[in-house]
C-alpha positions in Angstrom: -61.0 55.3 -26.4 -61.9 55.1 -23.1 -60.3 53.2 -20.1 -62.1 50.8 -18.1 -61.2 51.3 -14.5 -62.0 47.8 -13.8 -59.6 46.7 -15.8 -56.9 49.0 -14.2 -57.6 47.5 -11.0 -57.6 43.6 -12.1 -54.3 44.5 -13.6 -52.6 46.5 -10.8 -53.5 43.6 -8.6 -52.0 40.9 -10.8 -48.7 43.3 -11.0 -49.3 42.8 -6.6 -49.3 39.3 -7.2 -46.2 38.9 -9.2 -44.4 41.2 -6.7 -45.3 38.6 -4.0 -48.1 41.3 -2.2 -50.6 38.9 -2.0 -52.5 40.6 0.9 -52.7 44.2 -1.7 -54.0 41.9 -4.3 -56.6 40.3 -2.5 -58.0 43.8 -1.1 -57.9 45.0 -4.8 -59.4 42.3 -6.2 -62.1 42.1 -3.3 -62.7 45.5 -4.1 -63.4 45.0 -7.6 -65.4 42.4 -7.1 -67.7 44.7 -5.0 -68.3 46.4 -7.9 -68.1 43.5 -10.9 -69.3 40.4 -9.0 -68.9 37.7 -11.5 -65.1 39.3 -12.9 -64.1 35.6 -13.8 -60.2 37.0 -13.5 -60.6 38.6 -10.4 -62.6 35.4 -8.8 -59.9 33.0 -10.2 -57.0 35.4 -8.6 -59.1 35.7 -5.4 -59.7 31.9 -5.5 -56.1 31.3 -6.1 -55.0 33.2 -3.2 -57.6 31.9 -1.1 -56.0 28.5 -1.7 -52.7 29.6 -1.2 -53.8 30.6 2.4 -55.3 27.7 3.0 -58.6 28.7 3.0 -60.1 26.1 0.9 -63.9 26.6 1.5 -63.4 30.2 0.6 -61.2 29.1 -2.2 -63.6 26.8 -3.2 -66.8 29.4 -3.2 -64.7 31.8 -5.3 -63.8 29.5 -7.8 -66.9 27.6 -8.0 -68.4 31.2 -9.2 -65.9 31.5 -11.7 -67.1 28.6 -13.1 -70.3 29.4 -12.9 -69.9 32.4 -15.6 -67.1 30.5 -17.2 -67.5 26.8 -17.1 -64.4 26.1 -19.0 -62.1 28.4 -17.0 -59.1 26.1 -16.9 -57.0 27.3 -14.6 -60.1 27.7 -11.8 -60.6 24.2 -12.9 -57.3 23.2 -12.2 -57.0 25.1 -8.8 -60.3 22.9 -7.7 -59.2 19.8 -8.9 -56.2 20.3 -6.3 -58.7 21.4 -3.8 -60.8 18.4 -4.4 -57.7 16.3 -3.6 -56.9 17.3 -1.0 -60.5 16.9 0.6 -60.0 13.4 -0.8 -63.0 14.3 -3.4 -61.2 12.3 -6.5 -64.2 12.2 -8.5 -64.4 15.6 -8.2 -60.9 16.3 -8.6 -61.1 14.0 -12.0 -63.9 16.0 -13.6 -62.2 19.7 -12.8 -59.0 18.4 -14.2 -60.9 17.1 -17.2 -62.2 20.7 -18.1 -58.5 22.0 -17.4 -57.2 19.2 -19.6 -59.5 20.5 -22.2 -58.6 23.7 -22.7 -56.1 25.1 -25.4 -54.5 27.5 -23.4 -50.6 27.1 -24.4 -49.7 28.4 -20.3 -51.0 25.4 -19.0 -49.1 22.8 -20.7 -47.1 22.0 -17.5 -50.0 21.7 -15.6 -52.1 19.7 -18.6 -48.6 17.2 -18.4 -48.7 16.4 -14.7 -53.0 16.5 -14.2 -52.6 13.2 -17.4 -50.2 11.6 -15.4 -52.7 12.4 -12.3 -55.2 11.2 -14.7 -53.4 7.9 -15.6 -52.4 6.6 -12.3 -55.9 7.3 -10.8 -57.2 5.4 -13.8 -54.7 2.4 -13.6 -53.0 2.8 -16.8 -50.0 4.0 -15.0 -49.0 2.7 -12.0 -46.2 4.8 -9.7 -43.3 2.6 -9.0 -43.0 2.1 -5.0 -39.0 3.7 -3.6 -37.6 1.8 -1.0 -38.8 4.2 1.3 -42.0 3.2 0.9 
């Protein structure tokens, strides 16, 4: 059996990630995807930290790519919904949660909780109670 070194790589940065060494991670994964262009994992990480930084339009390329070999990548779907709200693209935002909604990944169910609430009140079936604050 023979070891993919790609692989290595993809996992050595997400061990980065969880240590918090985002900047490692992002070389590692930039690195392999010089050499695997469309690794969905490695453009979902990349994306992710890219949208962590703040750098949505990157964050946004790299994601949009890992849907493009992976259209019901659930997590990248999430990470653009958020990225769509925040340009104020609801539409947008709606259809990418949709596909994350979708999926049966059991490590999403937080996220699949809060983007049907999201889903509700930007539908008008729920409707946020205003504080006194507000």
């Amino acid at each position: 059996m023979s070891i993919n070194p790609n692989r290595v790589k993809l996992h050595a940065a997400m061990e980065l990630l969880r240590r918090g060494l985002n900047s490692q991670a992002a070389a590692l994964l930039e690195e392999l995807l010089a050499e695997v262009p469309n690794d969905v994992d490695a453009l979902n990480a990349l994306g992710a930290i890219r949208y962590e930084e703040g750098k949505l339009d990157e964050a946004r390329t790299l994601l949009s790519r890992c849907l493009a070999t992976d259209p019901k990548h659930a997590l990248a779907s999430a990470t653009l919904g958020e990225i769509e709200l925040r340009a104020k693209n609801p539409n947008a935002a709606v259809r990418h949660f949709e596909v994350a909604l979708a999926s049966n990944d059991p490590g999403l169910e937080k996220i699949r909780r809060w983007i049907g609430v999201l889903l509700a009140v930007a539908s008008g079936k729920l409707t946020v109670p205003q504080t006194a604050e507000s």
